[in-house]
Short mmCIF file of the C-alpha atoms (twelve columns), coordinates in Angstrom:
data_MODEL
# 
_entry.id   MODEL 
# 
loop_
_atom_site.group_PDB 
_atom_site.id 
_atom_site.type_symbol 
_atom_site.label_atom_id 
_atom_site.label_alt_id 
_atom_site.label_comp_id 
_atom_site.label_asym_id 
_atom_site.label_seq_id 
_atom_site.Cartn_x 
_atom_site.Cartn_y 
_atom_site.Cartn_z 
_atom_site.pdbx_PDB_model_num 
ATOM 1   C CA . UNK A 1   6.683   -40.476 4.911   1 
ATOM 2   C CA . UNK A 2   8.609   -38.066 6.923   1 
ATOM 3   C CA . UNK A 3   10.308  -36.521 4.369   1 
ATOM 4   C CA . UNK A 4   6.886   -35.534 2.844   1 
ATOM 5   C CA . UNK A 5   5.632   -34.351 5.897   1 
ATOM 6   C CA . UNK A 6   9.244   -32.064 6.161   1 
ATOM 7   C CA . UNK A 7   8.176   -30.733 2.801   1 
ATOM 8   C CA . UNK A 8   4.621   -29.963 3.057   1 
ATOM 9   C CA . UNK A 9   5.728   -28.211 6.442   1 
ATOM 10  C CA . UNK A 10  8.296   -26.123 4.470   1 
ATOM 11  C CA . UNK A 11  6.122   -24.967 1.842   1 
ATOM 12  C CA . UNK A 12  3.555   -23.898 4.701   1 
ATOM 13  C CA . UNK A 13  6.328   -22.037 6.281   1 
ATOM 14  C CA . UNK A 14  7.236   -20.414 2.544   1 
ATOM 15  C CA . UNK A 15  4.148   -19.651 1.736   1 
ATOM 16  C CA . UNK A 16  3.223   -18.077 5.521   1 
ATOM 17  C CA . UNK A 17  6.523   -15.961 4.993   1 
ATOM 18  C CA . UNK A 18  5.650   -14.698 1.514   1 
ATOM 19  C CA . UNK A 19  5.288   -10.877 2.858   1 
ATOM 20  C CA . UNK A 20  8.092   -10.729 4.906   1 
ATOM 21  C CA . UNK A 21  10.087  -8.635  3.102   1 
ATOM 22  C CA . UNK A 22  7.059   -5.956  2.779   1 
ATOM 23  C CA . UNK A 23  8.206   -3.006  4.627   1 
ATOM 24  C CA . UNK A 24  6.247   -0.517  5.973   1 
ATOM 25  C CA . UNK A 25  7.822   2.755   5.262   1 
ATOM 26  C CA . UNK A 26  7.052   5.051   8.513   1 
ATOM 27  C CA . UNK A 27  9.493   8.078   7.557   1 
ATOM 28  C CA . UNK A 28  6.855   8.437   4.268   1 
ATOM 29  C CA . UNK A 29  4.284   7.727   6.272   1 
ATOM 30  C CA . UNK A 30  5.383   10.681  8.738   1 
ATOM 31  C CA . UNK A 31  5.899   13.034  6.091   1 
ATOM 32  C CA . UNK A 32  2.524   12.675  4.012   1 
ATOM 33  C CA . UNK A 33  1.021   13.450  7.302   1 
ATOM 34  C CA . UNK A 34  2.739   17.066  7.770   1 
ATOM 35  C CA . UNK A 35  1.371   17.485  3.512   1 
ATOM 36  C CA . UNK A 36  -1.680  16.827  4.513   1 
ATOM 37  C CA . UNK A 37  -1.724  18.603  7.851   1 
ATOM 38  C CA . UNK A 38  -0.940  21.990  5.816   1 
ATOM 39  C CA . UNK A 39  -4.327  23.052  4.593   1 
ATOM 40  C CA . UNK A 40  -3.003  25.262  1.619   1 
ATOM 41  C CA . UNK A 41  -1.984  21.230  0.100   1 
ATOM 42  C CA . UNK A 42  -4.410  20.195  -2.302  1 
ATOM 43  C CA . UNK A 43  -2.242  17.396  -3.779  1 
ATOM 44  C CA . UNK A 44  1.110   14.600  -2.336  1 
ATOM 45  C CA . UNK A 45  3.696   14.133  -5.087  1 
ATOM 46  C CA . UNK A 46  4.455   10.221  -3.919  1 
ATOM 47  C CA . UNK A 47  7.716   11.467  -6.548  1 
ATOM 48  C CA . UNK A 48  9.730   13.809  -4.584  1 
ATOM 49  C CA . UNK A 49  8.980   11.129  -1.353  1 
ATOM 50  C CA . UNK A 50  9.576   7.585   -2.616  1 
ATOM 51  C CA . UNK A 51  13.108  7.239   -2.328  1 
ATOM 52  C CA . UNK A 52  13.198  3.500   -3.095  1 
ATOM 53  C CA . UNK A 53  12.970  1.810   -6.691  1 
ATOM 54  C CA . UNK A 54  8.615   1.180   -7.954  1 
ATOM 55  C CA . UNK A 55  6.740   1.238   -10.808 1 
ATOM 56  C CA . UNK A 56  3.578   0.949   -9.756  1 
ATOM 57  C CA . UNK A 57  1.047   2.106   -6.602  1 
ATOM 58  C CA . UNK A 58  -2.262  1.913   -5.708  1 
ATOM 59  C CA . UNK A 59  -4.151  3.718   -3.090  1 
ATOM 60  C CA . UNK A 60  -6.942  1.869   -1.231  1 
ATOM 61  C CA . UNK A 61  -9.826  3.522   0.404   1 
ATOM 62  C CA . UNK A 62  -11.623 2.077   3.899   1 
ATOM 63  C CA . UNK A 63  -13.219 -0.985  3.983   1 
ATOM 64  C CA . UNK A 64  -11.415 -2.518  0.630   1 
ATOM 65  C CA . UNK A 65  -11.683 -6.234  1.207   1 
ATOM 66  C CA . UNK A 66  -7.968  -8.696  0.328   1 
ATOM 67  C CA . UNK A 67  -9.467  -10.016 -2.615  1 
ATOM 68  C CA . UNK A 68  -10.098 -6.308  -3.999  1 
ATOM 69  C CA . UNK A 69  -6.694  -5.890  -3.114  1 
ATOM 70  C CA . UNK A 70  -5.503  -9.339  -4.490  1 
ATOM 71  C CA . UNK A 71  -7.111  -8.664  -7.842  1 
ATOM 72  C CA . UNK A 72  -5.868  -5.053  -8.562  1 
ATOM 73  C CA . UNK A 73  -2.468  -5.825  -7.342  1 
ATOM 74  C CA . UNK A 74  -2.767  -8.693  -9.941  1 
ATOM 75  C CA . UNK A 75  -0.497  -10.204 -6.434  1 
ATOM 76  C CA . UNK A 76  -1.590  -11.737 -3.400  1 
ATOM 77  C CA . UNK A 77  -0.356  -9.335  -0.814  1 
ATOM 78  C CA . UNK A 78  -1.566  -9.991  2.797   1 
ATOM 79  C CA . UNK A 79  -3.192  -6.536  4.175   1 
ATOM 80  C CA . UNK A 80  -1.572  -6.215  7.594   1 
ATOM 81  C CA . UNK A 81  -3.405  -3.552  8.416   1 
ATOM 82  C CA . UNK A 82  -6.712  -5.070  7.899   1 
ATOM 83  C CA . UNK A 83  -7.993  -2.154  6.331   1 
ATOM 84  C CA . UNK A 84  -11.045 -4.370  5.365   1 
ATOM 85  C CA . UNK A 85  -12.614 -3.589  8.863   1 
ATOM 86  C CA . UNK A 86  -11.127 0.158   9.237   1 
ATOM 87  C CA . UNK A 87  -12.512 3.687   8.771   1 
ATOM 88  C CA . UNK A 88  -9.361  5.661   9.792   1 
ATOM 89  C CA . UNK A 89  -6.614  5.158   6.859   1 
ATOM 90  C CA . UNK A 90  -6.038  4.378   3.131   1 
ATOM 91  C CA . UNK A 91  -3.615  1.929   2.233   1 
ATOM 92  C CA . UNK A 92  -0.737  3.043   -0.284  1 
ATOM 93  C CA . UNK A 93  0.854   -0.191  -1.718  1 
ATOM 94  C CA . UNK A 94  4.074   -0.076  -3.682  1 
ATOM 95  C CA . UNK A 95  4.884   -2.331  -6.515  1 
ATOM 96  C CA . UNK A 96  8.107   -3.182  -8.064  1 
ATOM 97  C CA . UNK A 97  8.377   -5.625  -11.224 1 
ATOM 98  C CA . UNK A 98  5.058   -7.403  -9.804  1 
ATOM 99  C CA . UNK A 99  6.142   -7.711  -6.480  1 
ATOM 100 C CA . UNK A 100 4.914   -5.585  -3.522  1 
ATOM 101 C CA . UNK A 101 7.895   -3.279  -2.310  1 
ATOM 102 C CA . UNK A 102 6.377   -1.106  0.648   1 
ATOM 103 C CA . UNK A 103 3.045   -0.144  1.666   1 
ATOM 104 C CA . UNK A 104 2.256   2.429   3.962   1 
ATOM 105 C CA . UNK A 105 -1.129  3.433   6.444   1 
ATOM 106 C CA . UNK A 106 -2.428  6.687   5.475   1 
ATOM 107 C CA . UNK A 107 -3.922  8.290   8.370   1 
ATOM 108 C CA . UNK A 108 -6.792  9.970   7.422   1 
ATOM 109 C CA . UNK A 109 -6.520  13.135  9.258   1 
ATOM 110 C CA . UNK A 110 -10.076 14.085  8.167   1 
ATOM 111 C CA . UNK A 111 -9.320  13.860  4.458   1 
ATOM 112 C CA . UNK A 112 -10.136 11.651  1.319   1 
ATOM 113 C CA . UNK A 113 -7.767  10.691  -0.798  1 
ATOM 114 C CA . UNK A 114 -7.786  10.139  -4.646  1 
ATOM 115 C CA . UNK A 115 -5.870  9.591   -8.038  1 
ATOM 116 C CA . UNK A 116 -8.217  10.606  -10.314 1 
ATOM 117 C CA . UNK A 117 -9.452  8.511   -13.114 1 
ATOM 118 C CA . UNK A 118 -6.016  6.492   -13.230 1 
ATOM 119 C CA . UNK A 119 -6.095  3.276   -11.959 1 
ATOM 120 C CA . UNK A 120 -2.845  3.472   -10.181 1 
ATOM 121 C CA . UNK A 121 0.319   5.715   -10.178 1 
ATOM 122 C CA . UNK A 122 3.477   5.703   -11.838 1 
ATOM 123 C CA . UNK A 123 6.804   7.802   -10.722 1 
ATOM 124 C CA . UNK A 124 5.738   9.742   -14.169 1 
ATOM 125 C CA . UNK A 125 2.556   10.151  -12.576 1 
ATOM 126 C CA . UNK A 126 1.974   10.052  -9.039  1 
ATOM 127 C CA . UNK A 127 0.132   12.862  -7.576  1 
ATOM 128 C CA . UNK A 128 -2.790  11.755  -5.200  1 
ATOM 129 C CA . UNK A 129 -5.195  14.511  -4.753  1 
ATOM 130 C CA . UNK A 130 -6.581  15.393  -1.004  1 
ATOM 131 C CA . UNK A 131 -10.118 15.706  -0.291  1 
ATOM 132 C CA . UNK A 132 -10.836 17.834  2.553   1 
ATOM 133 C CA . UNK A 133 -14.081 16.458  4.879   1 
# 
């Protein structure tokens, strides 16, 4: 009996721990902030910033719930920046072979933020357009 209980307490500590690894990339963040502080910017190339190894990203808008997260990602990633219940960022999550890689909070710095019609980016294509307000 113990050693089941040692077990199921493991795989609640694995499972609790699955985003550890996430990091959140403040130097990026930093930096799309002084893009989108210069007014003549209409558009971030994620490109020539991203200096770590993705394939995919997706941009989330305000009030996105986890499970519209969940199901885009096609990954459970646990929003730690509850952006759910938040008016002041979009969240820009990285993916790398499936697995989330880096996210970052996009202040919003009165400014929308969009891709277009694609449903994420690529490093072939990952220009996210910015909406003044």
């Amino acid at each position: 009996m113990k050693k089941v209980i040692i077990v199921i307490f493991s795989l609640y500590l694995l499972v609790g721990c699955s985003d550890s690894n996430v990091l959140q990339n403040k130097k990026l963040e930093e930096f799309i902030y002084t893009v989108v502080e210069d007014k003549s910017k209409s558009e971030i190339d994620i490109t020539s910033l991203a200096k770590f190894t993705w394939d995919k990203a997706f941009i989330f808008p305000p009030y996105t719930t986890q499970v519209s997260i969940d199901e885009q990602l096609d990954v459970h990633f646990k929003d730690p920046s509850n952006i759910d219940t938040r008016d002041d960022i979009y969240l820009l999550v990285f993916l790398n072979k499936g697995k989330v890689v880096q996210y970052e909070e996009i202040k919003r710095q009165k400014s929308d933020f969009s891709v277009g019609e694609k449903k994420f980016l690529t490093p072939s294509s990952a220009s996210i357009k910015i909406v003044r307000i």
